[in-house]
PQR file with spaces between the fields and no chain letter, atoms N, CA, C, O and H, PARSE charges and radii, in Angstrom:
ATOM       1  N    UNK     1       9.189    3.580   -8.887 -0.4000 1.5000
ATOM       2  CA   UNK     1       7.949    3.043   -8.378 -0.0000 2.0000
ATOM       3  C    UNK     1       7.164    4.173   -7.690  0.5500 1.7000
ATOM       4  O    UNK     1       7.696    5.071   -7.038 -0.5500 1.4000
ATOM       5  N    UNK     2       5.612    4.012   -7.940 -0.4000 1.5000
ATOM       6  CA   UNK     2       4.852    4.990   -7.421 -0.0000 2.0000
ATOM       7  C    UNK     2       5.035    4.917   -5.921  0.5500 1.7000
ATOM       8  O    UNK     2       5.462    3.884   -5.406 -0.5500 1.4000
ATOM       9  H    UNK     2       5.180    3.282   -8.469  0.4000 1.0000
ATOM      10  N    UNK     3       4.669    6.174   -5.079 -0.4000 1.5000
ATOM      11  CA   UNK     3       4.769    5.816   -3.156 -0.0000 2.0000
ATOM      12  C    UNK     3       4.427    7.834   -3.329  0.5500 1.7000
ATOM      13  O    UNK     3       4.658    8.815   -4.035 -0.5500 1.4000
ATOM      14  H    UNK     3       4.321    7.013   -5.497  0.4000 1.0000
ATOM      15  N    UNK     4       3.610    7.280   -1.853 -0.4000 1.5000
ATOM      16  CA   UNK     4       2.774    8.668   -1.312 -0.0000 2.0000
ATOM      17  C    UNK     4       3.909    8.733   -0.316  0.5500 1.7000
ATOM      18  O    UNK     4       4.659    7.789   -0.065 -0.5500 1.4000
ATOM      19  H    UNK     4       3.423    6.482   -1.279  0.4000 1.0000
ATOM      20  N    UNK     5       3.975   10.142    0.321 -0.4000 1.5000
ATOM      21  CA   UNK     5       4.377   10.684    1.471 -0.0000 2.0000
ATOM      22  C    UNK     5       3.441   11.394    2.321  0.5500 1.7000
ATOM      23  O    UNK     5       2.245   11.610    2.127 -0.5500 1.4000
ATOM      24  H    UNK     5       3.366   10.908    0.117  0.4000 1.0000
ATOM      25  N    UNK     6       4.132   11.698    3.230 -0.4000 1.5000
ATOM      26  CA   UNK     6       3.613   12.940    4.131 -0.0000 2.0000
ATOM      27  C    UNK     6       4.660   13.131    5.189  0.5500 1.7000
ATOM      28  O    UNK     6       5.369   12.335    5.804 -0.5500 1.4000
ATOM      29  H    UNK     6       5.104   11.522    3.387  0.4000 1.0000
ATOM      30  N    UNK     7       4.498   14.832    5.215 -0.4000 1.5000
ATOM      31  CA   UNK     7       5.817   15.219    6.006 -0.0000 2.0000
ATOM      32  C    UNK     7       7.073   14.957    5.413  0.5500 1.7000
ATOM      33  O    UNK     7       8.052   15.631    5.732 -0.5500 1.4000
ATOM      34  H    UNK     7       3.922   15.480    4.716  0.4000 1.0000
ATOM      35  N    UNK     8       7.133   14.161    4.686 -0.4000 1.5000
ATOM      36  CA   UNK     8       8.715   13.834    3.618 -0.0000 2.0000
ATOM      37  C    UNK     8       9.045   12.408    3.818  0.5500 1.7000
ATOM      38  O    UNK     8       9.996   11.799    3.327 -0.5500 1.4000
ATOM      39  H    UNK     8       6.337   13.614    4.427  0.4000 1.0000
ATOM      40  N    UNK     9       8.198   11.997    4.546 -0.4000 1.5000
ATOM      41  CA   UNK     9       8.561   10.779    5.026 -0.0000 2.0000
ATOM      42  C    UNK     9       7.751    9.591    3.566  0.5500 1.7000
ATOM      43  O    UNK     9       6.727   10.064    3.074 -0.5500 1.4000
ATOM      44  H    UNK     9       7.426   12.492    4.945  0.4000 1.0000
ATOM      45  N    UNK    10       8.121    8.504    3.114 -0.4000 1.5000
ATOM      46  CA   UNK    10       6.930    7.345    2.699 -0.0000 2.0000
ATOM      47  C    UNK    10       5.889    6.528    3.630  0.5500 1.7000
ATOM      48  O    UNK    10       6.035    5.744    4.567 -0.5500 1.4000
ATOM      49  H    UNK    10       8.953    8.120    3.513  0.4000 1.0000
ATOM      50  N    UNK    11       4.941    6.984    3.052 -0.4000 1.5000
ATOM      51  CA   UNK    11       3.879    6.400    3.740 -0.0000 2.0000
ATOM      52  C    UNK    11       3.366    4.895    3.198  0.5500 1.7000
ATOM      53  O    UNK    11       3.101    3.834    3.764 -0.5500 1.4000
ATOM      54  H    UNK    11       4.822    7.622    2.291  0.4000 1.0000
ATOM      55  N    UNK    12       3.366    5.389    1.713 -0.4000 1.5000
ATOM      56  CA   UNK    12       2.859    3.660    1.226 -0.0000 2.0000
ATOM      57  C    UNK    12       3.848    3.950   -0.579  0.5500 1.7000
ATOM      58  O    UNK    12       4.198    4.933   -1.233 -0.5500 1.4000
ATOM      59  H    UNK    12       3.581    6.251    1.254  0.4000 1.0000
ATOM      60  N    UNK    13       3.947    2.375   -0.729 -0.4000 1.5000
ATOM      61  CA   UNK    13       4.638    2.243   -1.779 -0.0000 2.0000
ATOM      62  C    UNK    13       3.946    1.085   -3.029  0.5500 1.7000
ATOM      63  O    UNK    13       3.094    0.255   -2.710 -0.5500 1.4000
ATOM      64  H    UNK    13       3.663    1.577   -0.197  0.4000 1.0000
ATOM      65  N    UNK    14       4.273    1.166   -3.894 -0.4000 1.5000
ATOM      66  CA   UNK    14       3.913    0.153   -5.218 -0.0000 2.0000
ATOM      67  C    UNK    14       5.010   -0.203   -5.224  0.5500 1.7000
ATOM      68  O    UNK    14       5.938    0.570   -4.985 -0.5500 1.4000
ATOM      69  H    UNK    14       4.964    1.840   -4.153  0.4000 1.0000
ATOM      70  N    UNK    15       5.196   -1.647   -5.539 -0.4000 1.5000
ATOM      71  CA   UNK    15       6.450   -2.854   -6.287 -0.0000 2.0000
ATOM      72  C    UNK    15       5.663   -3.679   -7.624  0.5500 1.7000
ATOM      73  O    UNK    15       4.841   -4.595   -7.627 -0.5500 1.4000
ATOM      74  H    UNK    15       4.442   -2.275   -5.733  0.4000 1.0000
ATOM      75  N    UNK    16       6.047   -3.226   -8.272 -0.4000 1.5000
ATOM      76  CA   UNK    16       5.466   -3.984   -9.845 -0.0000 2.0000
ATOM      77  C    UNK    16       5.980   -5.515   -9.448  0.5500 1.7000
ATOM      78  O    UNK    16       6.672   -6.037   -8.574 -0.5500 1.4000
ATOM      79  H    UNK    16       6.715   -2.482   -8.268  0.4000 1.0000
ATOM      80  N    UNK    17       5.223   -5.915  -10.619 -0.4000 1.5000
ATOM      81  CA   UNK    17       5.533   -7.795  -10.498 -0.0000 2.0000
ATOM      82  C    UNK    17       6.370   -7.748  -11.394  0.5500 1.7000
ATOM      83  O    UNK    17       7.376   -8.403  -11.125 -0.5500 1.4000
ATOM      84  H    UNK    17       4.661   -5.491  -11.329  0.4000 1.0000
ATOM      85  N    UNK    18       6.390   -7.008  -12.811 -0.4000 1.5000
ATOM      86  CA   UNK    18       7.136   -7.259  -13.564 -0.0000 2.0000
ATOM      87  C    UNK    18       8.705   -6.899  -13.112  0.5500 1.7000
ATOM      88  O    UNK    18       9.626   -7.708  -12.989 -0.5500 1.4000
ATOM      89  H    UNK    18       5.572   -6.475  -13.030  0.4000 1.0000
ATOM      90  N    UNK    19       8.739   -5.709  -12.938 -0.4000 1.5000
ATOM      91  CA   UNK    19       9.777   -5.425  -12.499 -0.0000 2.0000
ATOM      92  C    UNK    19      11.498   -6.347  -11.657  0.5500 1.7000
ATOM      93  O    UNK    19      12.681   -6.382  -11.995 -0.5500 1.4000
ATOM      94  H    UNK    19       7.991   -5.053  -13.038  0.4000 1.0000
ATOM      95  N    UNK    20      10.666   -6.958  -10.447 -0.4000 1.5000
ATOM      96  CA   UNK    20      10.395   -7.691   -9.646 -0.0000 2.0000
ATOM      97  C    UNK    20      10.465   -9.125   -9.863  0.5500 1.7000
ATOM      98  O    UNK    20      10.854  -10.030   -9.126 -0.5500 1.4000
ATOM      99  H    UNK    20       9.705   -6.929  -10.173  0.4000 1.0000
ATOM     100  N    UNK    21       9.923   -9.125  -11.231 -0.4000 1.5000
ATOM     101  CA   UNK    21      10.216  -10.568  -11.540 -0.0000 2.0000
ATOM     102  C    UNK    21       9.193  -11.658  -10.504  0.5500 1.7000
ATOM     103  O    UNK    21       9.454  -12.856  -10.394 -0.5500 1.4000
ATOM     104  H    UNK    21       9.607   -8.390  -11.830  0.4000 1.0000
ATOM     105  N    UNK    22       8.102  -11.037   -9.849 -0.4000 1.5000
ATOM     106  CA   UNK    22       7.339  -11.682   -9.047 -0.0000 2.0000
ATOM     107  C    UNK    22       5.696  -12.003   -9.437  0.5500 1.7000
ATOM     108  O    UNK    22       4.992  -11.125   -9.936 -0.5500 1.4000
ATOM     109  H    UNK    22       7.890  -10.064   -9.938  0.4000 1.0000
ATOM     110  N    UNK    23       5.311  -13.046   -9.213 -0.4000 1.5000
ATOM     111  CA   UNK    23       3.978  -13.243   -9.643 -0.0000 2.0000
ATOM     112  C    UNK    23       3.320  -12.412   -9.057  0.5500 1.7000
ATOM     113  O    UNK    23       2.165  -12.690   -9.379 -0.5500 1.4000
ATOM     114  H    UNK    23       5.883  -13.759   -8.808  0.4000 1.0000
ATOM     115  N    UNK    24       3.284  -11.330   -8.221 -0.4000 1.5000
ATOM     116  CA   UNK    24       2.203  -10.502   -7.780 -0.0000 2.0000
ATOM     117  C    UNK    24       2.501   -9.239   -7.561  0.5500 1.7000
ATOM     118  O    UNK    24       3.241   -9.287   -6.579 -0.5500 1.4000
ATOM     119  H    UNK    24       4.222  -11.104   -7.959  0.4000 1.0000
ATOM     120  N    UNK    25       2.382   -8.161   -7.865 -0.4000 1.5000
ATOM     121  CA   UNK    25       3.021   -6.981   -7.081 -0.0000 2.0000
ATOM     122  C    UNK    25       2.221   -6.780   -6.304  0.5500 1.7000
ATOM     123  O    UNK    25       1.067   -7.200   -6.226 -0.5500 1.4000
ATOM     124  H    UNK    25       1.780   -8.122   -8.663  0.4000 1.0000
ATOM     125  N    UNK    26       3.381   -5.423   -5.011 -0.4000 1.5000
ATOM     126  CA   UNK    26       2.760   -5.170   -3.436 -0.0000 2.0000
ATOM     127  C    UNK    26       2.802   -3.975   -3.466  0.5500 1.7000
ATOM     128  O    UNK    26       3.579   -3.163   -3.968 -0.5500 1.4000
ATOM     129  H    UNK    26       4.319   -5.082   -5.074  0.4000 1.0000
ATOM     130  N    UNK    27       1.546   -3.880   -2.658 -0.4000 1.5000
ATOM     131  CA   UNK    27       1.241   -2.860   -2.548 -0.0000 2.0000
ATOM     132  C    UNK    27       1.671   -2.111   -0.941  0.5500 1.7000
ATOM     133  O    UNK    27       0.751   -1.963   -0.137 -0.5500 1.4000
ATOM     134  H    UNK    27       0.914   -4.539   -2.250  0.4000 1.0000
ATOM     135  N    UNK    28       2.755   -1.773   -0.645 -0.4000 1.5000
ATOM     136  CA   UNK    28       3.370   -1.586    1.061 -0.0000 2.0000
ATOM     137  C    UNK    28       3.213   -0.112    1.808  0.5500 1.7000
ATOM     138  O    UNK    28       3.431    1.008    1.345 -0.5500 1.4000
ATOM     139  H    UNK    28       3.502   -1.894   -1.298  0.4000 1.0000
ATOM     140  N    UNK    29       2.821   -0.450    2.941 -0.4000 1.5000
ATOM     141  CA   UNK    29       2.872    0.915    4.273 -0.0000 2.0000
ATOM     142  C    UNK    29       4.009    0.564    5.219  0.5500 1.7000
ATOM     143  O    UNK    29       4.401   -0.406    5.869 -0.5500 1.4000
ATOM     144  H    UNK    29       2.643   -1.360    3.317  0.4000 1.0000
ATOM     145  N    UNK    30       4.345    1.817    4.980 -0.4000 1.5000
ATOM     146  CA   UNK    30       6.025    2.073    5.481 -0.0000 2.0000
ATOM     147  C    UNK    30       5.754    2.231    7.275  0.5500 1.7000
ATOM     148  O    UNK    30       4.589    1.921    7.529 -0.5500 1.4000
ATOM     149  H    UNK    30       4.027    2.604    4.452  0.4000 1.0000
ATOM     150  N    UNK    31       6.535    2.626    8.513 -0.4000 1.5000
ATOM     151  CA   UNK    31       5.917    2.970    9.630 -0.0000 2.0000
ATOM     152  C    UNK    31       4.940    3.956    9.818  0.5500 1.7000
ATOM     153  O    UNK    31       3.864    3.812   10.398 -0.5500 1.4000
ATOM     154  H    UNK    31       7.481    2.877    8.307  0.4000 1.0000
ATOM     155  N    UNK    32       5.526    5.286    9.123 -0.4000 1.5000
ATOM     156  CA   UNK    32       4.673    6.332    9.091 -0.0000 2.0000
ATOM     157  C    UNK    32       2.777    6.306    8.829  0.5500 1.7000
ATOM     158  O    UNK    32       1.928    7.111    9.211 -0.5500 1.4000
ATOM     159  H    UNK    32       6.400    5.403    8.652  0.4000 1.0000
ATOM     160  N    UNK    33       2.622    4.859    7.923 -0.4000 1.5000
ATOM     161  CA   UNK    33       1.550    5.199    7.817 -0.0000 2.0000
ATOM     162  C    UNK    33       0.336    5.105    9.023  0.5500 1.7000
ATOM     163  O    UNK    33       0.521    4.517   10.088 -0.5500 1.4000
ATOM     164  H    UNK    33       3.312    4.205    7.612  0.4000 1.0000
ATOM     165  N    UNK    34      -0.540    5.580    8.771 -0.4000 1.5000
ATOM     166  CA   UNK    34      -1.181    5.397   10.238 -0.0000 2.0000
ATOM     167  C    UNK    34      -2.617    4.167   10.064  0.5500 1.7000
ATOM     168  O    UNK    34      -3.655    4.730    9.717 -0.5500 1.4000
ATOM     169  H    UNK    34      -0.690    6.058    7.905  0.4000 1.0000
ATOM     170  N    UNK    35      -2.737    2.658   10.262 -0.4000 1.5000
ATOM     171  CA   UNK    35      -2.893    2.011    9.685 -0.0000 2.0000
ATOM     172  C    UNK    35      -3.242    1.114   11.218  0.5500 1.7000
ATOM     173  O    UNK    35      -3.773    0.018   11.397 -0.5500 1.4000
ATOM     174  H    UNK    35      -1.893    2.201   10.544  0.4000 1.0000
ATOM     175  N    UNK    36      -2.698    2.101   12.146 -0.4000 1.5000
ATOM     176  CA   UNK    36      -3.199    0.919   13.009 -0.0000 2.0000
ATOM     177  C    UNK    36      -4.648    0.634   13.731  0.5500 1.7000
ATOM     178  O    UNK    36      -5.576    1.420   13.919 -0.5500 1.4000
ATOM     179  H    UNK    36      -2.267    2.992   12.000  0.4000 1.0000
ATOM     180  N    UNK    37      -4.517   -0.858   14.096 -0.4000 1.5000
ATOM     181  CA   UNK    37      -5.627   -1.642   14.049 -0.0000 2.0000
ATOM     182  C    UNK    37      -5.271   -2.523   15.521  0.5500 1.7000
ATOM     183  O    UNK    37      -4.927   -3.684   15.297 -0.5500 1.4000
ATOM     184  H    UNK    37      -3.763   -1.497   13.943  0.4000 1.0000
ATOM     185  N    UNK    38      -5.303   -2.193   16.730 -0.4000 1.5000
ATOM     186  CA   UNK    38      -4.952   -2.543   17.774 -0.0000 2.0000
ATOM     187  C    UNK    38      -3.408   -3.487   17.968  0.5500 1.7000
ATOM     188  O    UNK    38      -2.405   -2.781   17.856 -0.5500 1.4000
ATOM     189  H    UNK    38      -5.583   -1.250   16.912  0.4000 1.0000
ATOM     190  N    UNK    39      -3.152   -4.966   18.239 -0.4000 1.5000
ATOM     191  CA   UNK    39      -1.282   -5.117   18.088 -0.0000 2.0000
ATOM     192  C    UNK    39      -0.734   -5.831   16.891  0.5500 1.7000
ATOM     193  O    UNK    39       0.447   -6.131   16.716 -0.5500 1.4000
ATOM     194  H    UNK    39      -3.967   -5.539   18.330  0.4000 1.0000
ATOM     195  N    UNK    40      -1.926   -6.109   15.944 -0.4000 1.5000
ATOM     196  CA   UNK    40      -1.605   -6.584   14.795 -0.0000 2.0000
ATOM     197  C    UNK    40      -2.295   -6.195   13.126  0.5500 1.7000
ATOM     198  O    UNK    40      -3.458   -6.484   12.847 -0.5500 1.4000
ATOM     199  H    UNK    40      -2.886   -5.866   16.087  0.4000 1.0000
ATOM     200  N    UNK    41      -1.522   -5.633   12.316 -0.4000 1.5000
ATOM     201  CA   UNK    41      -2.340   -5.001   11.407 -0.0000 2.0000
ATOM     202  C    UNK    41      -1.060   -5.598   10.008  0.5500 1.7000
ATOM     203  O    UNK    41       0.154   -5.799   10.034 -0.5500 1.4000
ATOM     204  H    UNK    41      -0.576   -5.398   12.542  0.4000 1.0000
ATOM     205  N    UNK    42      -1.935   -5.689    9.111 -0.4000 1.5000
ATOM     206  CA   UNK    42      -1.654   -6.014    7.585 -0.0000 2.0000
ATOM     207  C    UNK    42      -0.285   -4.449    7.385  0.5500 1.7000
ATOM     208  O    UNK    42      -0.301   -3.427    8.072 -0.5500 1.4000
ATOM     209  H    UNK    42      -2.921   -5.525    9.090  0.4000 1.0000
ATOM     210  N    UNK    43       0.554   -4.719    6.455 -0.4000 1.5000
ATOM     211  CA   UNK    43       1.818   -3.585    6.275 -0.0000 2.0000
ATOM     212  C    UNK    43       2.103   -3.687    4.463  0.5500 1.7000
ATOM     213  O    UNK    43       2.951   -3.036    3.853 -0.5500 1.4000
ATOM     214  H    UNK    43       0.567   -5.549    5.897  0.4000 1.0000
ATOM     215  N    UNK    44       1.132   -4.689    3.866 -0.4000 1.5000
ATOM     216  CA   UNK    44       1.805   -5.170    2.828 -0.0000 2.0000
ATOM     217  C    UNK    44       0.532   -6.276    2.355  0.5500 1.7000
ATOM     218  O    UNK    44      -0.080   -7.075    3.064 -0.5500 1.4000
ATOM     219  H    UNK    44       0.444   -5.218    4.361  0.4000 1.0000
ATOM     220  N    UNK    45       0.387   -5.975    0.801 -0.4000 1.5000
ATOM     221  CA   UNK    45      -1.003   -6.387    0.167 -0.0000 2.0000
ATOM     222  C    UNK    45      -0.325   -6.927   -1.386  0.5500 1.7000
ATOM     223  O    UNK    45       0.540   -6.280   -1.976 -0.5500 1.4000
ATOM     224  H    UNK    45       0.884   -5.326    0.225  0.4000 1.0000
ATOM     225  N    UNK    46      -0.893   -8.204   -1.885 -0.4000 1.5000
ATOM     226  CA   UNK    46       0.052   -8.914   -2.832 -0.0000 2.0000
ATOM     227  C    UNK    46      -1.338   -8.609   -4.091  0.5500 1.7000
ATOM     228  O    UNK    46      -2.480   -8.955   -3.790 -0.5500 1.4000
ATOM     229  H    UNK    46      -1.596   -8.729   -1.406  0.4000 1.0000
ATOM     230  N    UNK    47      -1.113   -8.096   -5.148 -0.4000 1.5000
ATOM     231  CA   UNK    47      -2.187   -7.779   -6.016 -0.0000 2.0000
ATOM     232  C    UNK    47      -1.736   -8.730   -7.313  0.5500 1.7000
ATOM     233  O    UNK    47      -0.644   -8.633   -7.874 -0.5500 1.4000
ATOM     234  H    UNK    47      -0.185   -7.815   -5.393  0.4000 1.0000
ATOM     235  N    UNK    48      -2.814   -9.690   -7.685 -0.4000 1.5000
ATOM     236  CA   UNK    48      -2.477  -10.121   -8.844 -0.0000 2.0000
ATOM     237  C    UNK    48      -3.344   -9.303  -10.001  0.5500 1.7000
ATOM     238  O    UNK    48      -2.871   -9.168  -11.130 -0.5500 1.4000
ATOM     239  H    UNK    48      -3.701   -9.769   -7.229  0.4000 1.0000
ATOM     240  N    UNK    49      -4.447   -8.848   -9.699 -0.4000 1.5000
ATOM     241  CA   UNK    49      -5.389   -7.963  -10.832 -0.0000 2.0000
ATOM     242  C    UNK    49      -5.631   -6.770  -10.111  0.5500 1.7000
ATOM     243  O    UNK    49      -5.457   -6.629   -8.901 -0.5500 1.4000
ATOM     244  H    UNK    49      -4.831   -8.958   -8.782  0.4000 1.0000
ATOM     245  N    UNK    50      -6.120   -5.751  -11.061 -0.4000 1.5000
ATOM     246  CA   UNK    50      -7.249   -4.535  -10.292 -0.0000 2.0000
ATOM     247  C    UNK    50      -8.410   -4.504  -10.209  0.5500 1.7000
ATOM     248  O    UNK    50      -8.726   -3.735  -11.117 -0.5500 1.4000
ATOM     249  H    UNK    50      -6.262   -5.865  -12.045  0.4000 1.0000
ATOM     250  N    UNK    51      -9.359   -4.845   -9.693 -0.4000 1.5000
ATOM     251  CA   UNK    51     -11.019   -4.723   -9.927 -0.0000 2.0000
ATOM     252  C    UNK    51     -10.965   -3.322   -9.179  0.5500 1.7000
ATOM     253  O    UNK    51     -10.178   -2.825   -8.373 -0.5500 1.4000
ATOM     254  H    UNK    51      -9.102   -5.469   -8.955  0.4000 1.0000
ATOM     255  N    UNK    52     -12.328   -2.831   -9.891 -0.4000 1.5000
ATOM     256  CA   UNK    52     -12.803   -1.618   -9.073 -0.0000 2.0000
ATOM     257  C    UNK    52     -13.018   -1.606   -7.515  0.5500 1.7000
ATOM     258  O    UNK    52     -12.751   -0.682   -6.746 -0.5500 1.4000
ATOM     259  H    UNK    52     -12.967   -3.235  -10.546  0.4000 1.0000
ATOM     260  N    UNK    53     -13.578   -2.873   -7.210 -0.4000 1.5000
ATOM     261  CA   UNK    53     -13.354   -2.990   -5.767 -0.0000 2.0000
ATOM     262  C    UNK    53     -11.953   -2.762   -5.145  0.5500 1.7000
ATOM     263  O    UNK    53     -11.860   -2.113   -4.103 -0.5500 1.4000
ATOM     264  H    UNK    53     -13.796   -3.623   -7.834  0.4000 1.0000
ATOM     265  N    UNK    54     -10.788   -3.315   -5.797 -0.4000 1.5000
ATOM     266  CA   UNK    54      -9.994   -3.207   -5.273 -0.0000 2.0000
ATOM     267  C    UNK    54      -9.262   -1.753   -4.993  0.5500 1.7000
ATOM     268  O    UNK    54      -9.092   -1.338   -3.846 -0.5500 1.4000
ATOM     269  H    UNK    54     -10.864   -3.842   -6.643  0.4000 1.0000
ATOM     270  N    UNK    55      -8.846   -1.020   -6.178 -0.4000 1.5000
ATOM     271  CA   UNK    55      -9.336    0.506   -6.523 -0.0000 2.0000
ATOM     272  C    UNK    55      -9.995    1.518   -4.836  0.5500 1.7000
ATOM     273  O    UNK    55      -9.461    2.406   -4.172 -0.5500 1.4000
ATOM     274  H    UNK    55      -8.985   -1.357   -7.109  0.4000 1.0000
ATOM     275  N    UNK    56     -11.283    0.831   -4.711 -0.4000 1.5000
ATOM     276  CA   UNK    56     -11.336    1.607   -3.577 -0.0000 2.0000
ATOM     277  C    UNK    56     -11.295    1.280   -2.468  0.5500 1.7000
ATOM     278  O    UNK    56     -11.846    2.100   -1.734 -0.5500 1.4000
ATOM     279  H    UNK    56     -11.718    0.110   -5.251  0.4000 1.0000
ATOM     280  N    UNK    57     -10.734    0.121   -1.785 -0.4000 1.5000
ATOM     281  CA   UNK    57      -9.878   -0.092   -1.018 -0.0000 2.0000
ATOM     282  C    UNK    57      -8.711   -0.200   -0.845  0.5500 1.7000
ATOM     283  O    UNK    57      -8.267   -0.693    0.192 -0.5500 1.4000
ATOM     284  H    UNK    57     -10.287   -0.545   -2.382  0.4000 1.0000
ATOM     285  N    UNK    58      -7.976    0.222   -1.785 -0.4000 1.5000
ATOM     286  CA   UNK    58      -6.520    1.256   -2.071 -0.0000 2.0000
ATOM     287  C    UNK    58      -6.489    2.476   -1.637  0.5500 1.7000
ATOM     288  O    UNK    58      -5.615    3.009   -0.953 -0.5500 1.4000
ATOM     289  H    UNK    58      -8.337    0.623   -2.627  0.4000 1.0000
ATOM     290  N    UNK    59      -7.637    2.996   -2.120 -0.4000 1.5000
ATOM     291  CA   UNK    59      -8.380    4.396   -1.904 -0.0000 2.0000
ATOM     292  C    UNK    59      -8.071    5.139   -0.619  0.5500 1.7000
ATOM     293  O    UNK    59      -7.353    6.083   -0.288 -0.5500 1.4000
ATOM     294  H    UNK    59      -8.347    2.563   -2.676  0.4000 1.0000
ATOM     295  N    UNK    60      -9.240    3.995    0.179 -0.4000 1.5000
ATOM     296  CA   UNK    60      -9.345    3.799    1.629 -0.0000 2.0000
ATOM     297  C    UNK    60      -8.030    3.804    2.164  0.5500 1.7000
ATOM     298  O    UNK    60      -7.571    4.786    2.747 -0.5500 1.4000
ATOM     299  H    UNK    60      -9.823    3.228   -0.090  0.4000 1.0000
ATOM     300  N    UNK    61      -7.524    2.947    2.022 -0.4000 1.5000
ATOM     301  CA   UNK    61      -6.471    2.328    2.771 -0.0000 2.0000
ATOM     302  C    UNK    61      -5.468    3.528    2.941  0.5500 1.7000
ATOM     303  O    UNK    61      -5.414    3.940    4.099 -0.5500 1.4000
ATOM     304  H    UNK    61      -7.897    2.149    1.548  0.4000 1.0000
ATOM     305  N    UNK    62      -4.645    4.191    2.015 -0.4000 1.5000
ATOM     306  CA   UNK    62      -4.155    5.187    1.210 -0.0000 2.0000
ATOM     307  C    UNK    62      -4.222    6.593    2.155  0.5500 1.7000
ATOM     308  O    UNK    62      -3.347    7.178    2.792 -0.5500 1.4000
ATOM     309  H    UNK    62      -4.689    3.856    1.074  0.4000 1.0000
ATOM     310  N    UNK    63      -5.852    6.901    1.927 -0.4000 1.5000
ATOM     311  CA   UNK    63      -6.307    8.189    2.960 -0.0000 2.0000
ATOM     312  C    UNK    63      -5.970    7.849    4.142  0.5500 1.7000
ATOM     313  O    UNK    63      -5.172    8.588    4.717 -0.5500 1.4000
ATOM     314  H    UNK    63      -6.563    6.426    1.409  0.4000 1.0000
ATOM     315  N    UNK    64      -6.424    6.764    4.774 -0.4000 1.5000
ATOM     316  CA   UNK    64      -6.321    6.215    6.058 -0.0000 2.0000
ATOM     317  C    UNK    64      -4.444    6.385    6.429  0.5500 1.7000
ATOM     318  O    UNK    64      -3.965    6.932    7.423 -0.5500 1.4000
ATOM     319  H    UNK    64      -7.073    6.163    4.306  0.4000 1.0000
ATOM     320  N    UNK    65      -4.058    6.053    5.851 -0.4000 1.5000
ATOM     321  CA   UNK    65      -2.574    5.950    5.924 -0.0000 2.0000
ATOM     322  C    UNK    65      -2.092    7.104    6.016  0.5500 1.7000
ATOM     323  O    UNK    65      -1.351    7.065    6.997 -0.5500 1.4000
ATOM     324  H    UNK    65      -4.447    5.609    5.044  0.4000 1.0000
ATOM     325  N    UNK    66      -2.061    8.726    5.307 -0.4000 1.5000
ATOM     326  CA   UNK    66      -2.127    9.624    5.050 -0.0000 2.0000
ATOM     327  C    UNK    66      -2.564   10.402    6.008  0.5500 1.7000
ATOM     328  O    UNK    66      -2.384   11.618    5.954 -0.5500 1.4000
ATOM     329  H    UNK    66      -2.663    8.757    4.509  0.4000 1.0000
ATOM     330  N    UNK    67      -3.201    9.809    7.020 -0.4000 1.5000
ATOM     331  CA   UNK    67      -4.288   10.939    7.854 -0.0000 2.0000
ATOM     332  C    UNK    67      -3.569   10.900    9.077  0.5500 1.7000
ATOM     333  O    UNK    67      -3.952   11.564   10.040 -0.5500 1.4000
ATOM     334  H    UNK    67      -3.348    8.821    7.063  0.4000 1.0000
């Protein structure tokens, strides 16, 4: 499965549906990523399609996580 790092650590990961055997794959940020959003923030995103919108708020999300 695809997953970014930084420092060696995982920052964010892909889980296929097929794979998985799940109606949706996730899209997940591990601790490392940096994602926070004051005492409660999203860690984990359930994708049933890709639209381009979605694309670049992966994007986003991704850099943000990374930085």
């Amino acid at each position: 499965m695809p997953a970014y790092a930084k420092d060696g650590k995982i920052v964010c990961f892909f889980q296929s549906a097929q794979k998985f055997k799940s109606r949706c794959a996730t899209l997940g940020f591990n601790d490392p990523a940096n994602l926070d959003d004051g005492t409660m923030w999203p860690t984990a995103f359930a994708l049933t399609e890709l639209t381009a919108d979605d694309e670049a708020r992966i994007g986003a999300l991704v850099k943000q996580a990374a930085s």
